[in-house]
PyMOL commands that place a pseudoatom at each C-alpha (Angstrom):
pseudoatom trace, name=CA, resn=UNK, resi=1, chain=A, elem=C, hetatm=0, pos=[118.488, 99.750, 102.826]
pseudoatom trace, name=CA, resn=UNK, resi=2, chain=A, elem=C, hetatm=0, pos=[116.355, 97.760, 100.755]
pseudoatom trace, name=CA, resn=UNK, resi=3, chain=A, elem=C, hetatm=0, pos=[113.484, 99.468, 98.545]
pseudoatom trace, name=CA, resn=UNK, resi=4, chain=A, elem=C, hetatm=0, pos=[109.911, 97.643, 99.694]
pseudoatom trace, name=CA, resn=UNK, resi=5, chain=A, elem=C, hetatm=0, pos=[106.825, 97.054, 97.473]
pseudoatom trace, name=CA, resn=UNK, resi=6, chain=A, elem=C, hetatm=0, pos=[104.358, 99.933, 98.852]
pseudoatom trace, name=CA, resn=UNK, resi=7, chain=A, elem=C, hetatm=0, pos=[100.707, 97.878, 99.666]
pseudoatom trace, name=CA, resn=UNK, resi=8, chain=A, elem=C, hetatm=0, pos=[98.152, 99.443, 97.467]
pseudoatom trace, name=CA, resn=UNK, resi=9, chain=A, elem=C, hetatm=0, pos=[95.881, 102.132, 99.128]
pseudoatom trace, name=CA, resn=UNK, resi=10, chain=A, elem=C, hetatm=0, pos=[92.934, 100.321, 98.930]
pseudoatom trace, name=CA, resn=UNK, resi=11, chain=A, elem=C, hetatm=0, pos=[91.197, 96.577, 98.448]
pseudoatom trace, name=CA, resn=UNK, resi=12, chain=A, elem=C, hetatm=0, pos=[91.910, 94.741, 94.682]
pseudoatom trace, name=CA, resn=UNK, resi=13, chain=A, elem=C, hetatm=0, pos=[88.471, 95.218, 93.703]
pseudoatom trace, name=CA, resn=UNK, resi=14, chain=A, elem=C, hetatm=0, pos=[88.174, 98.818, 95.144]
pseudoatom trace, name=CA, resn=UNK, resi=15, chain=A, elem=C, hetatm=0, pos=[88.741, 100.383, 91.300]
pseudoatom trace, name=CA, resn=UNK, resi=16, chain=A, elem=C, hetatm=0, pos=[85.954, 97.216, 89.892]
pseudoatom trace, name=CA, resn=UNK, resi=17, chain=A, elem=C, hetatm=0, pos=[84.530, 97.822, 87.003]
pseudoatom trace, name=CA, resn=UNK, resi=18, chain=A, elem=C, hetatm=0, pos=[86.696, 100.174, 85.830]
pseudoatom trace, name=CA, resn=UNK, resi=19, chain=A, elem=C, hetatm=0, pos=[89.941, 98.673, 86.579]
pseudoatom trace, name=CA, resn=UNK, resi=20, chain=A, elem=C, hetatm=0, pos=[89.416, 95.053, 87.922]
pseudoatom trace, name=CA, resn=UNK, resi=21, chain=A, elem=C, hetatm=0, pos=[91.075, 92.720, 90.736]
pseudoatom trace, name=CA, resn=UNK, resi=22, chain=A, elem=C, hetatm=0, pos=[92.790, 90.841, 88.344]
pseudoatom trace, name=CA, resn=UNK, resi=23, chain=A, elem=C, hetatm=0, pos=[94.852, 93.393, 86.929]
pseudoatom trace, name=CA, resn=UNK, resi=24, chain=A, elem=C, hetatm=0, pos=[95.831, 94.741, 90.220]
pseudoatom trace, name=CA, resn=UNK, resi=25, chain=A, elem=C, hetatm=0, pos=[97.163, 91.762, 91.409]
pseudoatom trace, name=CA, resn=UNK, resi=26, chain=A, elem=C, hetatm=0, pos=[99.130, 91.111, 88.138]
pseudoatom trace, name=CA, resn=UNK, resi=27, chain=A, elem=C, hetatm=0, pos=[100.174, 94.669, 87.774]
pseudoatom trace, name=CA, resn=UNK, resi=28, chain=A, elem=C, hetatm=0, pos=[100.863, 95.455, 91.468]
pseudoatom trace, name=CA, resn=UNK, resi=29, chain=A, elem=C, hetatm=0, pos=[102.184, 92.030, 92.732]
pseudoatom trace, name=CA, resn=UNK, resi=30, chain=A, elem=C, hetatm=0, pos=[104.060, 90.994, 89.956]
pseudoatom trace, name=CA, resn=UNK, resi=31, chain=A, elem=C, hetatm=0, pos=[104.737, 93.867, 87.780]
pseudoatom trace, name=CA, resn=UNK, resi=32, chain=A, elem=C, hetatm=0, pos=[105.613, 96.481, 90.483]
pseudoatom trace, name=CA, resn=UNK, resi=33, chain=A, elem=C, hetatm=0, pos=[106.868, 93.714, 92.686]
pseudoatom trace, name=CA, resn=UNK, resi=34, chain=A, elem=C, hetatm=0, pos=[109.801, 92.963, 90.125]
pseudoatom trace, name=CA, resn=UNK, resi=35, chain=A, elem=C, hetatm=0, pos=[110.800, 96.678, 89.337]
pseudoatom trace, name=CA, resn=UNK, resi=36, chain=A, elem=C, hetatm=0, pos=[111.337, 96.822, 93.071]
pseudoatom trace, name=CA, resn=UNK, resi=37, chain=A, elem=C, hetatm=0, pos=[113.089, 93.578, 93.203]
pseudoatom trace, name=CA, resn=UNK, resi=38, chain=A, elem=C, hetatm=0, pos=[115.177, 94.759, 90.051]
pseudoatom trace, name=CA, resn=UNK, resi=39, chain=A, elem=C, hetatm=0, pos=[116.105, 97.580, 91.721]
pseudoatom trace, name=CA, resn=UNK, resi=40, chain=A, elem=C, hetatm=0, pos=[117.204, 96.326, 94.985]
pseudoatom trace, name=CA, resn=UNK, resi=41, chain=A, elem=C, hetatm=0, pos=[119.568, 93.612, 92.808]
pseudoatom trace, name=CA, resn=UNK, resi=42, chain=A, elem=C, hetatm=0, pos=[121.289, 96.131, 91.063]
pseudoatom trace, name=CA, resn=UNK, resi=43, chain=A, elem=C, hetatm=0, pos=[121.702, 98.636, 93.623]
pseudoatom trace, name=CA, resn=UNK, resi=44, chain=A, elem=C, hetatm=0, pos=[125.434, 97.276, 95.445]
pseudoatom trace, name=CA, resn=UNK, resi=45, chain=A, elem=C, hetatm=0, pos=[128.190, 98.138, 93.429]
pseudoatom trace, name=CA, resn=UNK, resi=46, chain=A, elem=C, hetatm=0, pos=[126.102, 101.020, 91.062]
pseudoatom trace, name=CA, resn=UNK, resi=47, chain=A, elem=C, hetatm=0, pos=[127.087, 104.514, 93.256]
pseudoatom trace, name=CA, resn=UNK, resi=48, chain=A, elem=C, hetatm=0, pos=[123.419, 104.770, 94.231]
pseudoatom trace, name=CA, resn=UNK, resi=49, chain=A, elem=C, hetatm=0, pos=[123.361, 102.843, 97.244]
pseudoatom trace, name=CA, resn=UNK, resi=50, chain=A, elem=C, hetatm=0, pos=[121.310, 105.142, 100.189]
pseudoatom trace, name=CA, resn=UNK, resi=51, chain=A, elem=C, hetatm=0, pos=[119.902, 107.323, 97.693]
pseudoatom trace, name=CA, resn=UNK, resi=52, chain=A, elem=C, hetatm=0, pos=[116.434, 108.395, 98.083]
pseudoatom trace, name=CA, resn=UNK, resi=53, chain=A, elem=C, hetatm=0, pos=[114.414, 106.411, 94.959]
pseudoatom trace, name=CA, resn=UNK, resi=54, chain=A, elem=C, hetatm=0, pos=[113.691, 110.191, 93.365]
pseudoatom trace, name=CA, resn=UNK, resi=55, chain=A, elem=C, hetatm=0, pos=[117.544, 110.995, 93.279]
pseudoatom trace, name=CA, resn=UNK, resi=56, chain=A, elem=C, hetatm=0, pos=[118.141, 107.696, 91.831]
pseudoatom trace, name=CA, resn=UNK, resi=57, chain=A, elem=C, hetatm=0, pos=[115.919, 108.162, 89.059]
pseudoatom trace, name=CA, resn=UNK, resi=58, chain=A, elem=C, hetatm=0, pos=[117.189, 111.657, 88.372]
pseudoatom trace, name=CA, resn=UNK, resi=59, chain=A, elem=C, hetatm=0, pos=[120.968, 110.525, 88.800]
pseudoatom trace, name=CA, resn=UNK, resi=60, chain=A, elem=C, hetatm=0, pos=[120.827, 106.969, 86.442]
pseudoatom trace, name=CA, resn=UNK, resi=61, chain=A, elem=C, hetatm=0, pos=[119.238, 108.799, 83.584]
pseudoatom trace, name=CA, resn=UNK, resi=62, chain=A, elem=C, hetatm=0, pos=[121.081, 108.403, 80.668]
pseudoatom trace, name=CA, resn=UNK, resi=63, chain=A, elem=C, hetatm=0, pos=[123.706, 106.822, 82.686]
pseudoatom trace, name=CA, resn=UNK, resi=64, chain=A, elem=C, hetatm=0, pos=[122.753, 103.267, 84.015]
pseudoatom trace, name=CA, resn=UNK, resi=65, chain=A, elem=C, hetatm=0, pos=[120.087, 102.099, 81.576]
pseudoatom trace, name=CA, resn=UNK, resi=66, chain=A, elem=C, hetatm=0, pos=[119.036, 99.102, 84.101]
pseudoatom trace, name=CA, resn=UNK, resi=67, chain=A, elem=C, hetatm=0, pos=[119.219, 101.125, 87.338]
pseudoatom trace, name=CA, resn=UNK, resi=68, chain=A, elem=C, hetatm=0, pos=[117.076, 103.981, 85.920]
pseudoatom trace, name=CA, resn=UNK, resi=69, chain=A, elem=C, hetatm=0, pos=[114.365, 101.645, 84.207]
pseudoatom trace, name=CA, resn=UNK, resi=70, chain=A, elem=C, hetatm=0, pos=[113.525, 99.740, 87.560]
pseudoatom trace, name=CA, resn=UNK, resi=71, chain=A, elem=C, hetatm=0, pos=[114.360, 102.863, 89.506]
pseudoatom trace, name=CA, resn=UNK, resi=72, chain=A, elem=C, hetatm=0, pos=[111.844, 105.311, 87.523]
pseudoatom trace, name=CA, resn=UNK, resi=73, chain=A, elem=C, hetatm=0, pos=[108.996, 102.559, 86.992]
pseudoatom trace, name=CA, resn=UNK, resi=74, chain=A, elem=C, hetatm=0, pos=[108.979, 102.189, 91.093]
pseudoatom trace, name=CA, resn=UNK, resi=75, chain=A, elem=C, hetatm=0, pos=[108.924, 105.635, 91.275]
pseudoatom trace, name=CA, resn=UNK, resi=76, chain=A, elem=C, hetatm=0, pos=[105.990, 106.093, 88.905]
pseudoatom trace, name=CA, resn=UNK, resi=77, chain=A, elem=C, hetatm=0, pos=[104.237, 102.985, 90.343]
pseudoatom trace, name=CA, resn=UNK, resi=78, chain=A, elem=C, hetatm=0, pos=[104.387, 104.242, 93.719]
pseudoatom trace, name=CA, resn=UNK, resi=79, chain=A, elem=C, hetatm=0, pos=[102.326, 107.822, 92.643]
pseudoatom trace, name=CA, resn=UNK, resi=80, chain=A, elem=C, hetatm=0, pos=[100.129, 105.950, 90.372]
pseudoatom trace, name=CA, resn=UNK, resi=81, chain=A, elem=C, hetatm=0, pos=[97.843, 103.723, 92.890]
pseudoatom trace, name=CA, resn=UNK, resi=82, chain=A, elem=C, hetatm=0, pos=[97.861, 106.968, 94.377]
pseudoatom trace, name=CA, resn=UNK, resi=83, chain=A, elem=C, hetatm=0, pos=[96.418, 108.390, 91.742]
pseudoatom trace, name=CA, resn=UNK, resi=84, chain=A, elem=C, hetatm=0, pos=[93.286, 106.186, 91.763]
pseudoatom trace, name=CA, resn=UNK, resi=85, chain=A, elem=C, hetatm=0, pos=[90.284, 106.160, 93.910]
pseudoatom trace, name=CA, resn=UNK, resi=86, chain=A, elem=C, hetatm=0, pos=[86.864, 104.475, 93.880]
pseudoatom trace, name=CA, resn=UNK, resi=87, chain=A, elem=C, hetatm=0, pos=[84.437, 107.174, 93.174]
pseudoatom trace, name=CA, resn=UNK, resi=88, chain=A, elem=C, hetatm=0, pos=[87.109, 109.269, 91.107]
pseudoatom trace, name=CA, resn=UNK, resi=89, chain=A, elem=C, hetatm=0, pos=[87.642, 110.894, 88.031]
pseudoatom trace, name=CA, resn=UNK, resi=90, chain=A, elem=C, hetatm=0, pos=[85.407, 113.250, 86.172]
pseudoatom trace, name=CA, resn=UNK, resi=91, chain=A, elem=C, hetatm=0, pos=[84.996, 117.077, 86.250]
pseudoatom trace, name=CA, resn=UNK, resi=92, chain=A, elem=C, hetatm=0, pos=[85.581, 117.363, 90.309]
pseudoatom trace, name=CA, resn=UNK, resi=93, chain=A, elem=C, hetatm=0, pos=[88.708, 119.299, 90.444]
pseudoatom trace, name=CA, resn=UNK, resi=94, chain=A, elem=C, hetatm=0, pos=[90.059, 121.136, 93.678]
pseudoatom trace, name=CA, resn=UNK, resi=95, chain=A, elem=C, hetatm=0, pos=[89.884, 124.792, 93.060]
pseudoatom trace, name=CA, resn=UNK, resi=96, chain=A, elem=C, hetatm=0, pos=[92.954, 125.645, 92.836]
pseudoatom trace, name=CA, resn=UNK, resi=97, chain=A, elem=C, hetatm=0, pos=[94.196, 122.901, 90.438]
pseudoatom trace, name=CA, resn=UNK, resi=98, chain=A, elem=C, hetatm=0, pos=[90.949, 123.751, 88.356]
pseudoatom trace, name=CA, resn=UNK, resi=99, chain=A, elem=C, hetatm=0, pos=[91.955, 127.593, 87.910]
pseudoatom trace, name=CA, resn=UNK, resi=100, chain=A, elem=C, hetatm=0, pos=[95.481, 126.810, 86.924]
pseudoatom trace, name=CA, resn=UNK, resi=101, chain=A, elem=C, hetatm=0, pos=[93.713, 123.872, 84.336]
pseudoatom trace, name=CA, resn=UNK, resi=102, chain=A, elem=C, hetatm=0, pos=[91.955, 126.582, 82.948]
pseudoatom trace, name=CA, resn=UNK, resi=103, chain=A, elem=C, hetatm=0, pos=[94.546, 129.304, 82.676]
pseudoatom trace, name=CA, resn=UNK, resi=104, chain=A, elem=C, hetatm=0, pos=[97.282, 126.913, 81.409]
pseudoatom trace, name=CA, resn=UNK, resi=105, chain=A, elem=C, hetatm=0, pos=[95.002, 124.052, 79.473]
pseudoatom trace, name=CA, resn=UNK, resi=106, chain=A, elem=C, hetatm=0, pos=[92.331, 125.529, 78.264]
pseudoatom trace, name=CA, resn=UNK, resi=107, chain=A, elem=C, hetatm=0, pos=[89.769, 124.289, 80.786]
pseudoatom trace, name=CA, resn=UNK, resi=108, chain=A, elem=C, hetatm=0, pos=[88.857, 120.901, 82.114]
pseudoatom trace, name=CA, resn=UNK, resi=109, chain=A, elem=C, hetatm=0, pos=[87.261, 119.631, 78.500]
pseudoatom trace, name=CA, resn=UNK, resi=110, chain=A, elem=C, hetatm=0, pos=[90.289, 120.003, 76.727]
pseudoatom trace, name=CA, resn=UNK, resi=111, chain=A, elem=C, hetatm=0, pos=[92.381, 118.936, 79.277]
pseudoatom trace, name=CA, resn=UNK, resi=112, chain=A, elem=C, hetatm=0, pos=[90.531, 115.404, 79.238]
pseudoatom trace, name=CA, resn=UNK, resi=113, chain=A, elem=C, hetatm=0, pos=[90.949, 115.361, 75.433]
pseudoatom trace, name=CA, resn=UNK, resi=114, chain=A, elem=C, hetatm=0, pos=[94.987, 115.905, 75.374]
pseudoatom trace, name=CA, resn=UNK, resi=115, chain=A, elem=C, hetatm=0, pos=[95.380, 113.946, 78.234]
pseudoatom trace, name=CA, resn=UNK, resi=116, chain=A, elem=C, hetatm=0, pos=[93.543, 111.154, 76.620]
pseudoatom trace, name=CA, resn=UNK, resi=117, chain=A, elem=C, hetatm=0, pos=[95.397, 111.933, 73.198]
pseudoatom trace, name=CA, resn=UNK, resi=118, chain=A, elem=C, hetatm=0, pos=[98.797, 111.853, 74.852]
pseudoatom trace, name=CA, resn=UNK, resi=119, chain=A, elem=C, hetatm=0, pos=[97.963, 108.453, 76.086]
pseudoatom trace, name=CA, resn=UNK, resi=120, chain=A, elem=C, hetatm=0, pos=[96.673, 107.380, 73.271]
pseudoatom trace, name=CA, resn=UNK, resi=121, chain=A, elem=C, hetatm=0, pos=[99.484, 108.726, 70.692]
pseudoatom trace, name=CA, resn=UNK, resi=122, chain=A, elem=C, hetatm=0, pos=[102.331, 107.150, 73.029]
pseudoatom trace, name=CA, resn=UNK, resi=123, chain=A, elem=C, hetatm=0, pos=[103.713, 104.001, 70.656]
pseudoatom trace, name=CA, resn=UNK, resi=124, chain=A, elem=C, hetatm=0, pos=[104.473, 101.473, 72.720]
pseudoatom trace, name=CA, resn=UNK, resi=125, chain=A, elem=C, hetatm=0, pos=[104.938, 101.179, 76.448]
pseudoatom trace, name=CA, resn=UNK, resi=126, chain=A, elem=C, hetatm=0, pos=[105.014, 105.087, 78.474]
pseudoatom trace, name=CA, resn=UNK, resi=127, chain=A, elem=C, hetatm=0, pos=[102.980, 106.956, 80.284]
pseudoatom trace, name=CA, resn=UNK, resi=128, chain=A, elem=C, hetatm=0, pos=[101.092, 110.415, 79.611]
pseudoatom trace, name=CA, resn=UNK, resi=129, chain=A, elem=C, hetatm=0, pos=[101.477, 112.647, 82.220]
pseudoatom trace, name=CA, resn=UNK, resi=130, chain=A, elem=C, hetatm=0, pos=[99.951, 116.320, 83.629]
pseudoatom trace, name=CA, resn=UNK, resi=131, chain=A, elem=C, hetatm=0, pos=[103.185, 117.714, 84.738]
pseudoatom trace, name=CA, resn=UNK, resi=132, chain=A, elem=C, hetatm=0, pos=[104.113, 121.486, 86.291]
pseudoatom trace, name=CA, resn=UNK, resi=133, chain=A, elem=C, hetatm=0, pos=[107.015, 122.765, 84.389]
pseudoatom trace, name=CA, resn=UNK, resi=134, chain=A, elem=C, hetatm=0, pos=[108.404, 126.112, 85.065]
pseudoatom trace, name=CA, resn=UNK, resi=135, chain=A, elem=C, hetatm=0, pos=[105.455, 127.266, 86.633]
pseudoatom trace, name=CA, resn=UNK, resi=136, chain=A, elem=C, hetatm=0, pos=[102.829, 126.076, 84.759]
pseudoatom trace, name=CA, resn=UNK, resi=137, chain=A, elem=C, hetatm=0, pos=[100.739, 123.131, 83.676]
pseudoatom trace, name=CA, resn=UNK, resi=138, chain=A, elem=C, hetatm=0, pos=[101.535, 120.896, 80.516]
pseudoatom trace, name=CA, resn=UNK, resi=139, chain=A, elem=C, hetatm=0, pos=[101.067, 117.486, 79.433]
pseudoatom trace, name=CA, resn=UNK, resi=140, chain=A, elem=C, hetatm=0, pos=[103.644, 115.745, 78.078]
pseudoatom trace, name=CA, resn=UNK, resi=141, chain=A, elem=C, hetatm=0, pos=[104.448, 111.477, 77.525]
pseudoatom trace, name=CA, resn=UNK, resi=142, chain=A, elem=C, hetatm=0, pos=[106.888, 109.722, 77.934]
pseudoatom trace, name=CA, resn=UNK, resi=143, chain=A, elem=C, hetatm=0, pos=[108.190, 106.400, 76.363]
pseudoatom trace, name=CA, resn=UNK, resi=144, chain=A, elem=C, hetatm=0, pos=[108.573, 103.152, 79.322]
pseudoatom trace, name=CA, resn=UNK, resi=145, chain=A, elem=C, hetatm=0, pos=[110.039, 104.411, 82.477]
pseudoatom trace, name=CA, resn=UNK, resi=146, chain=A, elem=C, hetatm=0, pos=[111.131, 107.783, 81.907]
pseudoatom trace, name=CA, resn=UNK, resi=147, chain=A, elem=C, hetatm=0, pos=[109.422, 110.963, 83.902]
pseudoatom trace, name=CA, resn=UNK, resi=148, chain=A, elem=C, hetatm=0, pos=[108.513, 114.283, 83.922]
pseudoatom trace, name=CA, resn=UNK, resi=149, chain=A, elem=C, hetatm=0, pos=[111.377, 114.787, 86.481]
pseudoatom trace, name=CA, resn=UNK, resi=150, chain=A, elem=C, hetatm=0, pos=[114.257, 113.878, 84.098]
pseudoatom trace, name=CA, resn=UNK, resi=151, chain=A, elem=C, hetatm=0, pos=[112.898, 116.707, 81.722]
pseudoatom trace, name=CA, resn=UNK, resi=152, chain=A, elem=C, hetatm=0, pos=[112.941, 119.231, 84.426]
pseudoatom trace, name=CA, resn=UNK, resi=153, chain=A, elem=C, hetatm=0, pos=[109.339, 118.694, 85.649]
pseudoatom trace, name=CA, resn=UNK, resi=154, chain=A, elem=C, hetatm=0, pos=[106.941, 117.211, 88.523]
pseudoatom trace, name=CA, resn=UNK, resi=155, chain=A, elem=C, hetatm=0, pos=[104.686, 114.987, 87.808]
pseudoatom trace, name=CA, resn=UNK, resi=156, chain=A, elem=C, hetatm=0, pos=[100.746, 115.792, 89.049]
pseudoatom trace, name=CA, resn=UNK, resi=157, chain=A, elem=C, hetatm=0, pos=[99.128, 113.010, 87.302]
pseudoatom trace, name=CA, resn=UNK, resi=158, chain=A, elem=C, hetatm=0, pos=[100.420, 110.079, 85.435]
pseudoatom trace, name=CA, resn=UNK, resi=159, chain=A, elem=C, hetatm=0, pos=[98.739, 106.894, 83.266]
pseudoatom trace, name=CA, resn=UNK, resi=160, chain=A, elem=C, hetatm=0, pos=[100.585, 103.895, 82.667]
pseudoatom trace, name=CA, resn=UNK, resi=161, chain=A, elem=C, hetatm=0, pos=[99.987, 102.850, 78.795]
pseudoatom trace, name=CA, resn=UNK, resi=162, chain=A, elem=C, hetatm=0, pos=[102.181, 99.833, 79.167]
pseudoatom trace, name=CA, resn=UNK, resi=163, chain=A, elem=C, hetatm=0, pos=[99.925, 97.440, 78.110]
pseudoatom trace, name=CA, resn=UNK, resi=164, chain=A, elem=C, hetatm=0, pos=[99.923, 95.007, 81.327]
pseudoatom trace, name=CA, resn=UNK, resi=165, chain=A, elem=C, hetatm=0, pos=[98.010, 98.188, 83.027]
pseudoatom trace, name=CA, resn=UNK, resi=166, chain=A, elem=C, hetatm=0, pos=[94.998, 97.883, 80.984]
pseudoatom trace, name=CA, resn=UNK, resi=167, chain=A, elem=C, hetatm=0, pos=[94.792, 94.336, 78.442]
pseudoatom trace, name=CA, resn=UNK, resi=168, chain=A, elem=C, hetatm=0, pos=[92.863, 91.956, 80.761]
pseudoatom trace, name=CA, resn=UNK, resi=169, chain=A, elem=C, hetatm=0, pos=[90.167, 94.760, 81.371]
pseudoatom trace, name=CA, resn=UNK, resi=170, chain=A, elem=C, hetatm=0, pos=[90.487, 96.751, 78.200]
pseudoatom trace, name=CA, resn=UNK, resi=171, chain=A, elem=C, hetatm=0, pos=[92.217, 93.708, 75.554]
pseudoatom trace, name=CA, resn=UNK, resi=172, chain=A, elem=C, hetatm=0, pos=[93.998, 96.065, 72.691]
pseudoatom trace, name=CA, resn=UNK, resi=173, chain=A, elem=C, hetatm=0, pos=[91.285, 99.317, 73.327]
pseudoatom trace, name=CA, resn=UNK, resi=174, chain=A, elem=C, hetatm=0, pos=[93.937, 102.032, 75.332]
pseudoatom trace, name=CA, resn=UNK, resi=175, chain=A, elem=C, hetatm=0, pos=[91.880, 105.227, 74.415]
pseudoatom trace, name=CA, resn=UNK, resi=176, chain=A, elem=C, hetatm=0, pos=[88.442, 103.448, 76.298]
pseudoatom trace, name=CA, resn=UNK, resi=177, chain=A, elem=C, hetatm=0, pos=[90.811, 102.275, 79.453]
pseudoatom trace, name=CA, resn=UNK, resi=178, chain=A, elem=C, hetatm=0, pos=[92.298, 106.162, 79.372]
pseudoatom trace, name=CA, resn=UNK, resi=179, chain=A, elem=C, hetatm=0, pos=[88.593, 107.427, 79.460]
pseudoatom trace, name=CA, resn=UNK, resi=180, chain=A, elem=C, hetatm=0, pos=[87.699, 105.397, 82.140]
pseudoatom trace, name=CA, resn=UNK, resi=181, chain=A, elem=C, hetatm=0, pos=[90.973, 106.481, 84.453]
pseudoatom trace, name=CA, resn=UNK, resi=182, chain=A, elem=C, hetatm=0, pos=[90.227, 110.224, 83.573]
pseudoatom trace, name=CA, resn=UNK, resi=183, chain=A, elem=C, hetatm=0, pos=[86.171, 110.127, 83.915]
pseudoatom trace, name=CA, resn=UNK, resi=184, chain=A, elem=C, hetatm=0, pos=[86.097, 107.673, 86.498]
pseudoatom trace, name=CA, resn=UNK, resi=185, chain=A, elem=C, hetatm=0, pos=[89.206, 106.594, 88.527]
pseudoatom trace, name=CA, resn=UNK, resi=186, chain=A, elem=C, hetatm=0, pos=[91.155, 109.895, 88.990]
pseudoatom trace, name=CA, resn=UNK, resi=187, chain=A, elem=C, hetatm=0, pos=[92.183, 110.854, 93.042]
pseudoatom trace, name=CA, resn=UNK, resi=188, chain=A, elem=C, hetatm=0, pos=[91.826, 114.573, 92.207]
pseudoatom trace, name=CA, resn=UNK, resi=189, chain=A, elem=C, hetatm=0, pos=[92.924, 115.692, 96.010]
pseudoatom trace, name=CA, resn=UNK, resi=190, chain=A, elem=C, hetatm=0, pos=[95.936, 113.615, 95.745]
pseudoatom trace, name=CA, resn=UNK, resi=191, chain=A, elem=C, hetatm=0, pos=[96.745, 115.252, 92.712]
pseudoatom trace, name=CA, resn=UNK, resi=192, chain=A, elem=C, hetatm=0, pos=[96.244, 118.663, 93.992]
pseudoatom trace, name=CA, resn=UNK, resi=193, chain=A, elem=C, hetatm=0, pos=[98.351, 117.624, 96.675]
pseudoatom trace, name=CA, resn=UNK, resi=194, chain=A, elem=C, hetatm=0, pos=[101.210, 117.248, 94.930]
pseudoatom trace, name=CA, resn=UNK, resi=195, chain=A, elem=C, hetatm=0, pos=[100.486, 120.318, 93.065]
pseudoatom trace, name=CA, resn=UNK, resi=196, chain=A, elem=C, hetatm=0, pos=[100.033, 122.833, 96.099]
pseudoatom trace, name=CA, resn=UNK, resi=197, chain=A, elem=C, hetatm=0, pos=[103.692, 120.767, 97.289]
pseudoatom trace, name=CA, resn=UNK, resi=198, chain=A, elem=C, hetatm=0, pos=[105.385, 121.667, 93.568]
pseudoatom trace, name=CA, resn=UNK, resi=199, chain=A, elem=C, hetatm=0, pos=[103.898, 125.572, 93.393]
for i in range(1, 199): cmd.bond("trace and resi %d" % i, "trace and resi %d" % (i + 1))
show_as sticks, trace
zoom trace
């Protein structure tokens, strides 16, 4: 059973001006596109064949370098056009997810501002992620592929720092692309989904 490239959620120029066309077709058709096709090369033969993709990430970490890097970036791929919607982002949280930012983060302010920083601080290619860990709300990065699930976590909300995800809007200027996902892009009820599914 092959893994398939997941059509994005919405039109190439739904995210415009804050992410454009051009960097969803790159990013999702090529990018994403070879991860998946990676993946599916490498799968015969590895031990992981009929694994769902999340017990593949989980079960290559630290042991089949190639495997988990095509494996996890699918994986993180697949919840992050999820995590985008035209019309997002800013201080519209569920009210759930909003109480447990503010018991755990210290409200939605500084949430924005370590989010942003986590991005921001993460040399090289990674993501920053909002993650629920043992019950409550952190936010942690991590460097290329890896996840919050290899460190024991679920991932709520992820942003891709590689730079492919953000130089033909944003050239070398991450933190401005990572205020734009968090004040404008963000799919707040997806993320609460996945919250009210982890709690």
């Amino acid at each position: 059973m092959a893994f398939e490239l997941a059509p994005l959620p919405y039109a190439y120029d739904a995210l415009a001006p804050f992410m454009s066309a051009e960097t969803l077709e790159y990013h999702h058709d090529k990018h994403h596109q070879a991860y998946v096709t990676n993946l599916n090369k490498l799968l015969p033969g590895s031990g992981f064949e009929g694994k769902s993709l999340e017990e593949i990430v989980k079960e290559s970490y630290g042991k089949n370098q190639s495997v988990f890097n095509n494996a996890g970036q699918d994986y993180n791929h697949n919840l992050f056009w999820n995590w985008m919607k035209k019309g997002g982002g800013g201080k519209k949280l569920p009210g759930k997810l909003e109480k447990a930012i503010d018991s755990d983060l210290g409200g939605y302010d500084k949430f924005r501002e370590d989010f942003i920083a986590a991005g921001v601080a993460q040399f090289g290619s990674g993501w920053a992620w909002l993650t629920l860990k043992n019950g409550k709300l952190e936010i942690t990065k991590t460097p290329n592929g890896e996840n919050p699930l290899v460190h024991g976590g679920t991932p709520l909300l992820g942003v891709d720092v590689w730079e492919h995800s953000y130089y033909i809007d944003y050239r070398n200027a991450r933190p401005k692309y990572l205020e734009a996902f968090v004040d404008s892009l963000v799919n707040w009820e997806f993320v609460e989904e996945l919250y009210e599914k982890a709690a």
